[in-house]
C-alpha positions in Angstrom: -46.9 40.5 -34.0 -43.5 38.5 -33.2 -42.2 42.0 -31.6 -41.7 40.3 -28.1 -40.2 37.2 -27.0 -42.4 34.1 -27.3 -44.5 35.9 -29.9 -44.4 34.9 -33.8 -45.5 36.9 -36.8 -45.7 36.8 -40.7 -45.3 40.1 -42.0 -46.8 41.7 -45.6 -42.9 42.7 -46.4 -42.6 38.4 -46.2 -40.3 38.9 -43.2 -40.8 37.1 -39.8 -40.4 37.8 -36.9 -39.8 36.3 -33.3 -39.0 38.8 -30.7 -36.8 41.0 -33.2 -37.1 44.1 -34.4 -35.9 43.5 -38.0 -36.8 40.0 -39.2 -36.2 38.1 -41.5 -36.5 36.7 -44.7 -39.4 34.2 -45.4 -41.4 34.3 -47.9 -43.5 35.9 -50.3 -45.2 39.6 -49.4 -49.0 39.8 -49.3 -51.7 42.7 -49.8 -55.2 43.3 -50.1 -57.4 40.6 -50.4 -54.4 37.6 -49.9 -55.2 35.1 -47.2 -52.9 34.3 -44.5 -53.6 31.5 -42.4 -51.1 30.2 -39.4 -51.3 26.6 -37.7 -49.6 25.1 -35.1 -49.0 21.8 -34.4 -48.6 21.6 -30.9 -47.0 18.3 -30.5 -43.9 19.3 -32.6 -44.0 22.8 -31.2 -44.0 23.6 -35.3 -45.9 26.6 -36.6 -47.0 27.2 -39.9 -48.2 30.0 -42.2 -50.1 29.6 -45.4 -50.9 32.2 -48.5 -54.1 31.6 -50.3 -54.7 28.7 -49.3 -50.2 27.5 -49.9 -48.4 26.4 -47.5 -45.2 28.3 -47.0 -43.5 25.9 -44.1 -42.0 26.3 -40.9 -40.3 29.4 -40.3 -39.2 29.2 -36.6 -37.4 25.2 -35.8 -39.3 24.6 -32.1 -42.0 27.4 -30.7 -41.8 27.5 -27.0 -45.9 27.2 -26.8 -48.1 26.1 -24.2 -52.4 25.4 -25.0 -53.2 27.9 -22.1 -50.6 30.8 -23.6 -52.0 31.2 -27.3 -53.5 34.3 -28.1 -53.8 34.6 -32.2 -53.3 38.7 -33.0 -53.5 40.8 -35.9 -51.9 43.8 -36.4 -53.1 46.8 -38.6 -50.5 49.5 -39.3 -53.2 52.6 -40.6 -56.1 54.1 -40.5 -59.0 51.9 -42.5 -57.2 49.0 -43.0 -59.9 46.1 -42.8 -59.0 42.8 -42.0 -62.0 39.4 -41.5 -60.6 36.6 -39.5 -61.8 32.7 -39.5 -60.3 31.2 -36.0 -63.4 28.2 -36.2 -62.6 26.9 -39.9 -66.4 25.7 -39.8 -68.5 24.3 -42.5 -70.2 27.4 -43.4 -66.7 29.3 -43.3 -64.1 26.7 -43.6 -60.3 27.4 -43.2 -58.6 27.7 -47.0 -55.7 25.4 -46.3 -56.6 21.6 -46.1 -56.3 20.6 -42.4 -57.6 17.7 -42.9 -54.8 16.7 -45.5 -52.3 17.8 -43.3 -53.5 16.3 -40.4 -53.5 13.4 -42.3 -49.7 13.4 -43.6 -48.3 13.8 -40.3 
């Protein structure tokens, strides 16, 4: 995603993107079987992306972000690509990034 304004997205070239159509440079590409995960902490308006369980920072310096106005999205580009998604990180199926830890250091 990130292709409209007020939308955010981590892309498998490693370019993100935030309402533009070209990007920009982030961080490291991803492919089949990598794990992305994105946070936000909605206090500091600061988002976050992770890769395998890494964190990779915070691309964009303030998201304008309200709790009623997020929507997580994925987007495919072809046919059979397969994609499994954790938005409950719970105990059965938790989240690869420490939370808790990060929670913690803030």
């Amino acid at each position: 995603m990130g292709a409209t304004k007020k939308s955010y997205g981590y892309k498998s070239d490693g370019k993100i993107f935030n309402g533009n159509g070209t990007g920009e440079e982030f961080g490291p590409k991803f492919e089949k079987n990598d794990v992305i995960g994105c946070g936000i902490i909605i206090p500091k308006k600061q988002m976050f992306f992770t890769l395998n369980g890494r964190y990779l920072g915070f691309p964009f310096p303030k998201i304008e972000v309200q709790l009623e106005d997020l929507y997580p999205a994925v987007c495919l580009q072809s046919i059979n690509e397969e994609i499994s998604s954790n938005f409950t990180g719970s105990a059965l199926d938790p989240f690869l990034y420490d939370l808790d830890g990060l929670v913690a250091d803030l």
